[in-house]
C-alpha positions as CSV (number, residue, x, y, z in Angstrom):
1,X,34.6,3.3,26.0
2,X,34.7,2.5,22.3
3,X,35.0,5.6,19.8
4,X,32.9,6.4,16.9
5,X,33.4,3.6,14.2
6,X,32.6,4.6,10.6
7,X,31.9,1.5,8.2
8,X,31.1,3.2,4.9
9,X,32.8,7.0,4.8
10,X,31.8,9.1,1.5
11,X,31.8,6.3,-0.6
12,X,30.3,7.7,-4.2
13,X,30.2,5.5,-7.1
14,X,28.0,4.9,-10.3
15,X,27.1,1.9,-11.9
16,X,26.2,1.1,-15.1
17,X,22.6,-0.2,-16.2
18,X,23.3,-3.7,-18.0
19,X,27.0,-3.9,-16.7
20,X,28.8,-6.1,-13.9
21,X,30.1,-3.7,-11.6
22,X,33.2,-5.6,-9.1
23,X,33.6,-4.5,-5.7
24,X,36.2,-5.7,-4.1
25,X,37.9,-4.9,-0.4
26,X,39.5,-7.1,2.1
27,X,37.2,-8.5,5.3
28,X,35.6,-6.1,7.1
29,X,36.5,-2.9,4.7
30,X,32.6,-2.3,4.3
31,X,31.5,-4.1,1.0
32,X,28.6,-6.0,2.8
33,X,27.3,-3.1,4.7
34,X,27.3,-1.1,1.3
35,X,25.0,-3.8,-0.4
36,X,23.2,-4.0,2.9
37,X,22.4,0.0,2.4
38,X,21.8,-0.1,-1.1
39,X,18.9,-3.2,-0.4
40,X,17.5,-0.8,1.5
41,X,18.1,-3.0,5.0
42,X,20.3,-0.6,6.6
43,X,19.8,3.4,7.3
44,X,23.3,5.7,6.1
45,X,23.6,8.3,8.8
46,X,24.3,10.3,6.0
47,X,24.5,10.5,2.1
48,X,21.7,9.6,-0.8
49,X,21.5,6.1,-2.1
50,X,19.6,5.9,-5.2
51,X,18.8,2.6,-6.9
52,X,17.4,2.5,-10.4
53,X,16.7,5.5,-10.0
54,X,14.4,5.5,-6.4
55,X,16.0,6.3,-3.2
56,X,16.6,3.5,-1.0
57,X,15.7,5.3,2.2
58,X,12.5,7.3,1.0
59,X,11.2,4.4,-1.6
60,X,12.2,1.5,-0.2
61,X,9.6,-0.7,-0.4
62,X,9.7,0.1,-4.1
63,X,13.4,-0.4,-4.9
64,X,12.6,-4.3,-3.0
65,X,10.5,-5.5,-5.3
66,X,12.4,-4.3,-8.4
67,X,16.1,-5.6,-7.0
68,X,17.2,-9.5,-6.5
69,X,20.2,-10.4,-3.4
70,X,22.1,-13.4,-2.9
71,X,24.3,-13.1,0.4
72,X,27.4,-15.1,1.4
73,X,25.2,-18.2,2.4
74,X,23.0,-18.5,-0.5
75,X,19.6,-18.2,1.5
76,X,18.3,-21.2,0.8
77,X,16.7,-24.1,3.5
78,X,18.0,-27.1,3.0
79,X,15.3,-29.0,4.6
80,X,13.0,-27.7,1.5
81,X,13.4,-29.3,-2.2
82,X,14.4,-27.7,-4.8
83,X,10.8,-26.9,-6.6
84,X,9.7,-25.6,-2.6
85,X,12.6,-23.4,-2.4
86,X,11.3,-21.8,-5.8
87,X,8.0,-21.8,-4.7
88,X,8.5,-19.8,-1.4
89,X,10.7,-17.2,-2.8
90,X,8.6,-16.8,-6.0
91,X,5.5,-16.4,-3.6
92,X,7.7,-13.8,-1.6
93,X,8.3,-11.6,-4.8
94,X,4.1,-12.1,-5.5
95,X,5.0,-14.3,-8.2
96,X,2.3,-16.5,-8.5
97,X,0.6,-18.8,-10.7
98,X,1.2,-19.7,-14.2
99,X,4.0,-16.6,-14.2
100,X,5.3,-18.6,-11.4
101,X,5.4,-21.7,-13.3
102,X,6.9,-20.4,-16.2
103,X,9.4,-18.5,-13.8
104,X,10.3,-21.5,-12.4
105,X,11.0,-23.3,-16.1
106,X,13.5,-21.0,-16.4
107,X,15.3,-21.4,-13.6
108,X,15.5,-24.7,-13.8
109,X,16.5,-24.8,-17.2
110,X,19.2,-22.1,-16.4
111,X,20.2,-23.7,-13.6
112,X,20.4,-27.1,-15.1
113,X,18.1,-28.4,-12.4
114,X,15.4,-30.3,-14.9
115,X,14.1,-33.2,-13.2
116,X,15.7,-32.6,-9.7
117,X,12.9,-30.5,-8.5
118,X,12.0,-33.1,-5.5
119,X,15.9,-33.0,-4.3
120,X,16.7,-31.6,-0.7
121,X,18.0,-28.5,-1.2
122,X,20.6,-29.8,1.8
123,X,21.8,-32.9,-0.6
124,X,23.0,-30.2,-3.4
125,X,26.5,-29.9,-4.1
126,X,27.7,-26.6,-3.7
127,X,27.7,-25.5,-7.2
128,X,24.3,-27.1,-7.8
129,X,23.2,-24.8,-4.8
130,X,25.0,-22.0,-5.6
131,X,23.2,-22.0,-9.1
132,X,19.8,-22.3,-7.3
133,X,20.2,-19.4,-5.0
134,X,20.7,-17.1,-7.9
135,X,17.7,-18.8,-9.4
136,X,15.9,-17.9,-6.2
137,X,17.2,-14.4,-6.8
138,X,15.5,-13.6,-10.2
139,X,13.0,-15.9,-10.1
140,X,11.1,-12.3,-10.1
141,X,13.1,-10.8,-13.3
142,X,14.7,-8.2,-11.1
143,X,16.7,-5.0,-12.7
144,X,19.2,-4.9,-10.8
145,X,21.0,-8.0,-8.9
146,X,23.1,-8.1,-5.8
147,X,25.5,-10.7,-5.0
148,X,27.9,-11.0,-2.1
149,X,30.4,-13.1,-2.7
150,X,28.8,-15.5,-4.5
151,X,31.3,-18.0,-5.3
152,X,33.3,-18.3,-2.3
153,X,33.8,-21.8,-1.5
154,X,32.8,-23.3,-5.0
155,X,35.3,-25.0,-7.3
156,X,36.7,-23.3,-10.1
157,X,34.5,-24.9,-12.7
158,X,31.5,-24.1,-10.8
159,X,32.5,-20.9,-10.4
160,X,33.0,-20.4,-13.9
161,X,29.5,-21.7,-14.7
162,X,28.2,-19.4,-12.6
163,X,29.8,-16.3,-14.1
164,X,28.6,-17.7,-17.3
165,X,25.1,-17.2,-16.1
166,X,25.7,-13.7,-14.8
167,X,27.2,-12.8,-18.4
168,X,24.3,-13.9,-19.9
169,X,22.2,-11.7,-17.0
170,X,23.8,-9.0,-17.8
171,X,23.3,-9.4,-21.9
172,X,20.1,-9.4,-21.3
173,X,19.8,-6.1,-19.0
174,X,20.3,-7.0,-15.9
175,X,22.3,-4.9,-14.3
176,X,24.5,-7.2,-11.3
177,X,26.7,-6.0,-8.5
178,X,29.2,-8.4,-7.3
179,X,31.4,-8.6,-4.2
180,X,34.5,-11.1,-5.1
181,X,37.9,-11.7,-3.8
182,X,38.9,-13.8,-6.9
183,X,41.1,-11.6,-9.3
184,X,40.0,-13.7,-11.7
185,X,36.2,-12.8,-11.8
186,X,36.9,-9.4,-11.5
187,X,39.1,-8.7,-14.6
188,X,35.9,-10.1,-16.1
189,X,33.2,-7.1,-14.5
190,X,33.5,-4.3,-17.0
191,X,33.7,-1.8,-14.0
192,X,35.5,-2.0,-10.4
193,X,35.6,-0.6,-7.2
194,X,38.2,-1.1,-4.4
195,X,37.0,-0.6,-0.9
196,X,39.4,0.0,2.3
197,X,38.5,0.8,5.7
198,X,35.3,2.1,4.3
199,X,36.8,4.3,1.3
200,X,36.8,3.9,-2.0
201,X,40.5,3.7,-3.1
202,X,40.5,3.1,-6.9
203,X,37.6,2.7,-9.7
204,X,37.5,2.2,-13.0
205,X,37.2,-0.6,-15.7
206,X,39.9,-3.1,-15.4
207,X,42.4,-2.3,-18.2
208,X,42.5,1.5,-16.9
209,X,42.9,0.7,-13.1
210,X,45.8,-1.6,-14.8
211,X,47.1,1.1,-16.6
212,X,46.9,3.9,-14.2
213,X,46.6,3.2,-10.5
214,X,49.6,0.9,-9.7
215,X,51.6,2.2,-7.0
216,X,55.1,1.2,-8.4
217,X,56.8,-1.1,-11.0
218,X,56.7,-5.0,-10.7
219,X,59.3,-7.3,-10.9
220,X,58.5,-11.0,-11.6
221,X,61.3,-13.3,-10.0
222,X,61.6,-16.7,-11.5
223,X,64.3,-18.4,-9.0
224,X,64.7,-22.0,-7.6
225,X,64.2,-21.3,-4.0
226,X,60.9,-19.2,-3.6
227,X,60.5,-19.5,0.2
228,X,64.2,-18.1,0.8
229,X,64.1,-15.8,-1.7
230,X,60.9,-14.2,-0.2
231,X,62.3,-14.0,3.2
232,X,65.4,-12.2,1.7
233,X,63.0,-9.8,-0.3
234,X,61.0,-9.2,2.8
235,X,63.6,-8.5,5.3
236,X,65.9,-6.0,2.6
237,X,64.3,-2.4,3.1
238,X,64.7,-1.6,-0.4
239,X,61.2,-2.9,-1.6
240,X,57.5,-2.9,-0.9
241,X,55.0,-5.7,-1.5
242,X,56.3,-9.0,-2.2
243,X,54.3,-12.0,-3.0
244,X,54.0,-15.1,-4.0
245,X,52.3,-15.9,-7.4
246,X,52.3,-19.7,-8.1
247,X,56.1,-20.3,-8.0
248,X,57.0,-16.7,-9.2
249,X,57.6,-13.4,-6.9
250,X,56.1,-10.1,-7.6
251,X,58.3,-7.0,-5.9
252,X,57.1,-3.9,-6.4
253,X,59.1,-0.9,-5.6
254,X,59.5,2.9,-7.2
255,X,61.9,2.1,-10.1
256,X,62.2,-1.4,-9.3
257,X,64.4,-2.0,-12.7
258,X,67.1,0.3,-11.1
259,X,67.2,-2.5,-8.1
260,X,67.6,-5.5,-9.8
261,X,71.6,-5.6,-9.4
262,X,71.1,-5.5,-5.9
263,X,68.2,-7.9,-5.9
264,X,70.3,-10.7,-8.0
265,X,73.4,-9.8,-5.6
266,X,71.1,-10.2,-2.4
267,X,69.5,-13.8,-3.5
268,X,72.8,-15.5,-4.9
269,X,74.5,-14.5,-1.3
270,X,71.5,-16.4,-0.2
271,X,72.1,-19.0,-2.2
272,X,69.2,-18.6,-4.6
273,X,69.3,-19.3,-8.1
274,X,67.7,-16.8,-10.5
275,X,66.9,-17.7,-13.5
276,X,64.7,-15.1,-14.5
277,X,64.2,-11.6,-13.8
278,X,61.9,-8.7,-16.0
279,X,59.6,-5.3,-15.0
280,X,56.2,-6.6,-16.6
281,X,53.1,-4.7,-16.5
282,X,50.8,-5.4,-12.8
283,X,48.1,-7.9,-12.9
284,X,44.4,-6.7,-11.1
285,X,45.9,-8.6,-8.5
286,X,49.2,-6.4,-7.9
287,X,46.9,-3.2,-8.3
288,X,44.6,-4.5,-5.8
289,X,46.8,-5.9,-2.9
290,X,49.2,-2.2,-3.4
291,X,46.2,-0.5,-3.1
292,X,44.2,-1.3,-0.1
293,X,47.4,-1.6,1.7
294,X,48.2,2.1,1.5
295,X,46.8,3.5,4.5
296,X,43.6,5.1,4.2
297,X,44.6,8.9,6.0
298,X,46.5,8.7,2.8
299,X,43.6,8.5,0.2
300,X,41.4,11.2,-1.0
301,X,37.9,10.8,-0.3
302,X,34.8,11.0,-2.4
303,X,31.8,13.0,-1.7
């Protein structure tokens, strides 16, 4: 027999009307069923939900028609073209007539979709798409947006178009909610969250999780062999994450600047050349991978 499993365990956060709220975790540490409970689409066991300011259990039909969702795979058919994939969500929202005409100007001129409205849906590339799934989202001027990992997949310009949109969302007073695991896009949400094993481990903006929650100093290793040098690191005992960043190695460890003697001393023997070793302050990234690695009997939970 299988025990009890507990996806989402006295999670408690706020977010911001107007802001990008991050929320990040690695697979399966409960950001999807989160969403899924805030769109109303799953029962907590437990808890209160509320979304602009309606509970999701008790109002739910409510909270629906004022919220916009774009999951993993966009939700689009492919079979339909781009104006008929407008059409049918618009109609699902009960947006209809010349609101739905004008709704679907805008999209279209967000998206920068004029004059592909007869295109397959299927024939879009997948930043094209990706652009017309959050068109789909708030073709009914939602309040509040949800998207769930919205750029996996996408090339990097894409992706930065995309974000461009959801700045300009969000200027306008939309508030968004965004799953991510690019480091990148998160240092851009002016709030965060960082989910493990169905607990919220850190939150804050950015620059204060930065500041504040990193679990040790980091050491940025600039040396000729990388691969060697990581398998050294790795294998000493005297440090805890170590990872790759482009061709330099983050090491993190309590005090790491009292280590370095012993680091240089370990990677010459090796026959690594150093050429560069300073403390600097931890990216989002450093924050992020020392934090949901800690084990989660070890972290205080929220009511």
């Amino acid at each position: 027999m299988f025990g009890d499993f507990t996806a989402v365990d006295r999670v408690s956060f706020t977010v911001e009307r107007g802001t990008i709220f991050g929320f990040l975790g690695p697979n399966g540490a409960g950001k999807t069923t989160t969403i899924r409970m805030l769109l109303g689409l799953l029962r907590p066991t437990s808890g209160t939900a509320i979304v602009l300011g309606l509970d999701v259990v008790k109002q739910t039909d409510e909270v629906k028609k004022r919220i916009g969702y774009m999951s993993q795979r966009f939700s689009l058919y492919d079979d339909l073209t781009v104006d008929e994939n407008l059409n049918f969500y618009g109609r699902t929202y009960g947006v209809r007539n010349r609101r739905l005409r004008d709704r679907k100007g805008f999209v279209l001129q967000m998206a920068g979709l004029m004059g592909r409205e007869r295109e397959l849906t299927g024939h879009l590339s997948g930043g094209w798409k990706q652009r017309l799934a959050l068109g789909a989202a708030i073709i009914h001027e939602p309040e509040m947006l949800f998207l769930d990992e919205p750029t996996a997949g996408v090339d990097p310009i894409s992706r930065r178009a995309f974000w461009d949109l959801l700045y300009h969302l969000a200027e306008e007073g939309t508030t968004v909610m965004v799953t991510t695991h690019y480091m990148d896009e998160a240092e851009h949400c002016q709030s965060l969250a960082f989910i493990q094993q169905g607990r919220i481990v850190v939150q804050g903006s950015p620059v204060v999780i930065k500041e504040t929650e990193m679990r040790g100093q980091v050491l940025e290793i600039d040396c000729d062999e990388p691969a060697i040098a990581m398998q050294v690191l790795r294998g000493s005992g005297i440090l805890g994450e170590v990872a790759l960043y482009g061709a330099l190695i983050h090491a993190v460890a309590s005090d790491v600047h009292v280590l370095v003697p012993e680091i240089a001393g370990r990677l010459q023997a090796a026959g690594v050349q150093v050429r560069a070793m300073e403390v600097i302050a931890p990216s989002l990234e450093d924050v992020f991978i020392s934090s949901v690695r800690v084990p989660a009997d070890s972290v205080e939970t929220t009511a």
